[in-house]
N, CA, C and O of each residue as an XYZ file, in Angstrom:
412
protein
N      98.016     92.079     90.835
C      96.579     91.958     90.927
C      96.256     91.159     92.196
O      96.658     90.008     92.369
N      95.498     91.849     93.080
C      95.075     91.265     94.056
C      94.168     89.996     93.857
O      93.163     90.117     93.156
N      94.446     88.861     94.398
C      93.588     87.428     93.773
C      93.290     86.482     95.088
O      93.950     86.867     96.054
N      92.682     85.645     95.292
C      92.531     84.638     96.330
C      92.889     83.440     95.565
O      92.389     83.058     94.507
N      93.946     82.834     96.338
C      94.401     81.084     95.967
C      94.168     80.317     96.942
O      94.539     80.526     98.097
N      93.378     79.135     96.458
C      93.442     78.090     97.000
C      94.494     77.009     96.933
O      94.402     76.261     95.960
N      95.628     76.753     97.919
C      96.104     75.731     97.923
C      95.639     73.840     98.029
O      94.535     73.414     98.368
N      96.594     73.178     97.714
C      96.232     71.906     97.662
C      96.278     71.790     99.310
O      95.208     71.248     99.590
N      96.542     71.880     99.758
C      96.828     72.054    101.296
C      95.433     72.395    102.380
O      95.183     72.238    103.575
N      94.757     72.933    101.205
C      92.916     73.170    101.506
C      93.525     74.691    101.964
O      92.525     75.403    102.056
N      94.825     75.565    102.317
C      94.682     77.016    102.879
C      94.069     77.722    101.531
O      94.183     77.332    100.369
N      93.222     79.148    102.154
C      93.371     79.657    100.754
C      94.274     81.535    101.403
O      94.227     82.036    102.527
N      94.754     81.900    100.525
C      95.571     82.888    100.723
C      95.452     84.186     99.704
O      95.561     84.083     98.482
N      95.311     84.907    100.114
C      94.810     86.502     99.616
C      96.705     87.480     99.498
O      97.656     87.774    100.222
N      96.398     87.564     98.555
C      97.678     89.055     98.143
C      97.930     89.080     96.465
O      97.292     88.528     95.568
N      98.657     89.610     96.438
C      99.507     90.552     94.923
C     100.004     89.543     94.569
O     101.176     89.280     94.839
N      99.080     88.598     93.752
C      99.788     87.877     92.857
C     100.740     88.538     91.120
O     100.390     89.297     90.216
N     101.679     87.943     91.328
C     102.481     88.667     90.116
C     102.448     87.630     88.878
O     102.780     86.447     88.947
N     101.888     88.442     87.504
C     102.433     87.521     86.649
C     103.316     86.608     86.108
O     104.491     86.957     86.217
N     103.122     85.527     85.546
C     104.483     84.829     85.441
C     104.067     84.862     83.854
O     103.095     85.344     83.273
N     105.750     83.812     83.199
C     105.678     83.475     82.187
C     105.110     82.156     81.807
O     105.497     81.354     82.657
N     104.448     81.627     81.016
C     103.823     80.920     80.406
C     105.177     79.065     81.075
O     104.798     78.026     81.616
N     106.186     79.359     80.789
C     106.808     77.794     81.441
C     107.862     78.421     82.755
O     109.062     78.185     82.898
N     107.122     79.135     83.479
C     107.532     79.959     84.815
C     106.506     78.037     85.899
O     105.412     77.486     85.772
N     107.571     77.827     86.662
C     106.755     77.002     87.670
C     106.359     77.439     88.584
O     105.660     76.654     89.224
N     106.547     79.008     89.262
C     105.685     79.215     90.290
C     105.425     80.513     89.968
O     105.870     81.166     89.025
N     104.412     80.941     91.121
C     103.937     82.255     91.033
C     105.034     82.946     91.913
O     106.023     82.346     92.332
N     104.694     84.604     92.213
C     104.984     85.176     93.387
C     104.255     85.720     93.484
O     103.742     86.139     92.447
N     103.471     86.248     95.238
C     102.708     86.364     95.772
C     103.282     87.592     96.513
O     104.488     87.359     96.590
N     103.061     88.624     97.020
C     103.229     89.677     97.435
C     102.335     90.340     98.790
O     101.449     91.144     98.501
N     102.513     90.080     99.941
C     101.679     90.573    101.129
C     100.803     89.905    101.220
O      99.662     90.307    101.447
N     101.232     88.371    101.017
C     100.151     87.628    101.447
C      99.586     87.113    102.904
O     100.299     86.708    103.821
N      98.194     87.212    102.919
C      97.878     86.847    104.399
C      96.899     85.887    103.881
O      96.451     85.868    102.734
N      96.575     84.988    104.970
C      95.619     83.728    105.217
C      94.307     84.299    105.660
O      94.228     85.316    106.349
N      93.072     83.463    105.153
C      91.654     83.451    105.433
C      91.647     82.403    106.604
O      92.131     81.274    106.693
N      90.719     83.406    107.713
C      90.691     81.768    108.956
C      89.165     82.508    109.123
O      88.814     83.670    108.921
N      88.394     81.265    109.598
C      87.130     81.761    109.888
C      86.909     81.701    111.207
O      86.863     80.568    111.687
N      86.687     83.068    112.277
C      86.276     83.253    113.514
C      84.831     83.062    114.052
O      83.816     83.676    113.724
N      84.951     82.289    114.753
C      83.382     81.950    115.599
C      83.392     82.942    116.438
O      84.509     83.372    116.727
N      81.988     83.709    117.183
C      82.137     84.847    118.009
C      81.413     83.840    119.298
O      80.613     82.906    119.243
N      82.160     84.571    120.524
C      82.067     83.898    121.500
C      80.474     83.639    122.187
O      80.130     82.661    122.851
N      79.445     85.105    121.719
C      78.596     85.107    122.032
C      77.556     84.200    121.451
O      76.582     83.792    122.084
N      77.899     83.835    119.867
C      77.257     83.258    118.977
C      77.981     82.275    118.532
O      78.250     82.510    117.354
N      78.411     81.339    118.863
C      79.570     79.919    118.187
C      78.812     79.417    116.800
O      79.420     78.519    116.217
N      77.811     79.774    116.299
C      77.332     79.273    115.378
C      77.394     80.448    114.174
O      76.592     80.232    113.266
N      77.971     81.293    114.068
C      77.935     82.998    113.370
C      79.607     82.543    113.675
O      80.189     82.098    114.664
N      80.063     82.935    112.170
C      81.598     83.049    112.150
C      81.687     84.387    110.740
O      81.078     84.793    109.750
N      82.968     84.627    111.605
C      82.916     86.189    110.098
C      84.793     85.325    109.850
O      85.556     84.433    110.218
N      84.606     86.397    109.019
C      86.283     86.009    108.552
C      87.354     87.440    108.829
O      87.282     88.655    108.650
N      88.342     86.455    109.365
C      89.820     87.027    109.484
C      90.820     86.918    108.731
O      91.121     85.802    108.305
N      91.751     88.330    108.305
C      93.117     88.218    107.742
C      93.864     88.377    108.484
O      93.856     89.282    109.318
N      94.705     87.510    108.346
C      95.984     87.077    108.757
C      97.444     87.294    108.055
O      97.445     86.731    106.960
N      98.265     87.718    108.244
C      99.518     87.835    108.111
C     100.087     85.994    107.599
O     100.319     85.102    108.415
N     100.163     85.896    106.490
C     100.582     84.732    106.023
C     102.615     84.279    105.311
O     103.232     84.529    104.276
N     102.929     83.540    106.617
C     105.178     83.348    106.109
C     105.115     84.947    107.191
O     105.943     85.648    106.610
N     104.741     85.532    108.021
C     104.548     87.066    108.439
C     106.185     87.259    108.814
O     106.494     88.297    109.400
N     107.127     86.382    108.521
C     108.410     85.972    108.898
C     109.449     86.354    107.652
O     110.623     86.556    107.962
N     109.120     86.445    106.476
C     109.826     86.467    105.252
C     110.504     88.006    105.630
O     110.040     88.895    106.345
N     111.818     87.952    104.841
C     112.127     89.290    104.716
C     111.650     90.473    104.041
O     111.724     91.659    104.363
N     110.948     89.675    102.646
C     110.400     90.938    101.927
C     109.095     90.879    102.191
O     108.354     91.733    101.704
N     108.685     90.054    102.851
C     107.230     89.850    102.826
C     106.355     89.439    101.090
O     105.441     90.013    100.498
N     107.134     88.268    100.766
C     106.717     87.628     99.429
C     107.068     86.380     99.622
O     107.970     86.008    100.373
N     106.247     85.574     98.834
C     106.402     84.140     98.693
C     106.550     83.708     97.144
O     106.193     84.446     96.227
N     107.125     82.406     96.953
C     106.514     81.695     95.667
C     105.770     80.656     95.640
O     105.766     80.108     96.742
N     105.385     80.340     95.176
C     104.211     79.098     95.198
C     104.336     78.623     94.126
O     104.343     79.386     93.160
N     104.488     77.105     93.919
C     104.484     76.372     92.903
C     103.324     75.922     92.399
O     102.537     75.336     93.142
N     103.013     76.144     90.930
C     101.591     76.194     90.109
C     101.347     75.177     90.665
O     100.544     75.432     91.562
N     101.683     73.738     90.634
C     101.252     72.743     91.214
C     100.468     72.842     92.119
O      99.353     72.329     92.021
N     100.872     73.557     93.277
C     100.238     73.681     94.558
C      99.337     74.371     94.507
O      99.449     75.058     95.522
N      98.403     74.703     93.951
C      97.135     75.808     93.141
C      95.965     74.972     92.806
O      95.998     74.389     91.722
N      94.995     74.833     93.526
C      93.710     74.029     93.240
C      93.189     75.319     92.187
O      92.944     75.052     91.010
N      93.093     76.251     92.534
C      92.378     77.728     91.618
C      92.865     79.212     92.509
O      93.506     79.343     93.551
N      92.221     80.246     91.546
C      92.956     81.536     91.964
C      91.156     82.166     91.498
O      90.335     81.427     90.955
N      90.939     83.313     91.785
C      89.658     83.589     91.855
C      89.742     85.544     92.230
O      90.392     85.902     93.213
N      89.151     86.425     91.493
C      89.095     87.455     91.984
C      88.279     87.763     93.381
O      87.553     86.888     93.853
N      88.423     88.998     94.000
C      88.194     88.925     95.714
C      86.881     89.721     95.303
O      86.877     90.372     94.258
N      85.427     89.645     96.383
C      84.581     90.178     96.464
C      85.106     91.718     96.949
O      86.191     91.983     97.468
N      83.965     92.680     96.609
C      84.883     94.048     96.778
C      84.703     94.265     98.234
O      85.634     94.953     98.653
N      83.938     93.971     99.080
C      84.398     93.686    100.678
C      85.295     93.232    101.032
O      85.740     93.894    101.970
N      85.981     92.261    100.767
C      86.900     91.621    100.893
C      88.179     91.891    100.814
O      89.100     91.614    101.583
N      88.142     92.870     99.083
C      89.066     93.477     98.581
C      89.439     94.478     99.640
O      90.524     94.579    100.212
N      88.031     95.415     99.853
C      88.605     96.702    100.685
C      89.191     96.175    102.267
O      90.066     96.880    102.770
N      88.747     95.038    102.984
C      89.207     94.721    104.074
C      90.554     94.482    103.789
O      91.395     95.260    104.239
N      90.937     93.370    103.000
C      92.676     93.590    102.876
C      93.074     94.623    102.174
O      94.293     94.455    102.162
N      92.849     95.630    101.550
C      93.501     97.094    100.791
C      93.587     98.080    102.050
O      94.480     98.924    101.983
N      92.720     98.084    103.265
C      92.637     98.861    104.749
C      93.716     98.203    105.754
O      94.359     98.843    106.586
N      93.796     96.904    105.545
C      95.031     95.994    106.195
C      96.775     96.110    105.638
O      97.835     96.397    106.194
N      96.282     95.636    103.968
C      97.626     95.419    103.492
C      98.180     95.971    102.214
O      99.154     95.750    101.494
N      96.867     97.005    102.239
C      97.704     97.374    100.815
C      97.233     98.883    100.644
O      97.650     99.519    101.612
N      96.691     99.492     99.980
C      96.732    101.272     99.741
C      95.897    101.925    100.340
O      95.998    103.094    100.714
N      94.783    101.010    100.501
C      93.704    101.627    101.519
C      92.555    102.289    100.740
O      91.477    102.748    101.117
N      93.033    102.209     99.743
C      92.068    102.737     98.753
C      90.658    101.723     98.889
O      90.973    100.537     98.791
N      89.551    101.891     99.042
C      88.189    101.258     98.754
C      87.411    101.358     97.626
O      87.379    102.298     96.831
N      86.539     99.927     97.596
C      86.182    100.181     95.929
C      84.836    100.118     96.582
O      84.595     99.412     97.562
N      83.760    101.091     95.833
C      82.713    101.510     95.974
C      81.827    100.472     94.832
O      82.028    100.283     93.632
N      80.682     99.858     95.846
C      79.648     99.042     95.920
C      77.729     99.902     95.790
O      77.065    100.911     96.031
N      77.706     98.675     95.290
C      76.171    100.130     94.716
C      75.632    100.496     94.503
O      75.088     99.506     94.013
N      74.655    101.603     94.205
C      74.711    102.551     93.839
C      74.607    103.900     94.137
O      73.781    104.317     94.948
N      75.819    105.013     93.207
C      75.545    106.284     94.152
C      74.519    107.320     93.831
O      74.109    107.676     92.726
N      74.208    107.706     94.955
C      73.613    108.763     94.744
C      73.619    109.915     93.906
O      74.674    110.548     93.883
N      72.460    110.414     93.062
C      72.494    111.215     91.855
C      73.239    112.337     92.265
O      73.229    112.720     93.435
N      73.984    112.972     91.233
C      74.882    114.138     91.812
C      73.988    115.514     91.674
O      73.006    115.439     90.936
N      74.234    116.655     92.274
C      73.311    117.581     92.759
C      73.892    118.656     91.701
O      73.418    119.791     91.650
């Protein structure tokens, strides 16, 4: 399940968090990348947000994270979702809304 964590560390980090067991001490995290917020050069006061490739060094491209280190975990707005699912994951987009009556 795709989720956003906030670390104690103040990062917060977006990917495939995997279930654990109930006295499991960490998670695993799956294609995780980092939230950084970009100022635009024209406008320094207007910042949008960037994903980032987060450990972009690991072999499998997974981490664990120790529950400890977890201020909260939070589902992703569906913008958000579809920006990292177009980046890092199926590409599939989730539709926001409403659609138009069918003909």
């Amino acid at each position: 399940m795709i989720k956003v964590i906030k670390l104690v560390t103040g990062e917060e980090v977006i990917g495939d968090m995997k279930p654990s067991g109930p006295h499991d001490d960490k998670i695993t995290v799956d294609k995780p990348c980092a939230v950084m917020l970009v100022s635009s050069k024209s406008t320094p006061d207007q910042h949008s947000m960037a994903l980032i490739p987060y450990a972009a060094y690991t072999a499998d491209h997974s981490i664990e994270i120790y529950k400890k280190s977890l201020v909260w975990t939070s589902d992703l707005a569906d913008d958000v979702l579809n920006q990292y699912n177009s980046i890092f994951g199926s590409g599939i987009q989730i539709v926001t809304g409403n659609l138009p009556p069918s003909k």
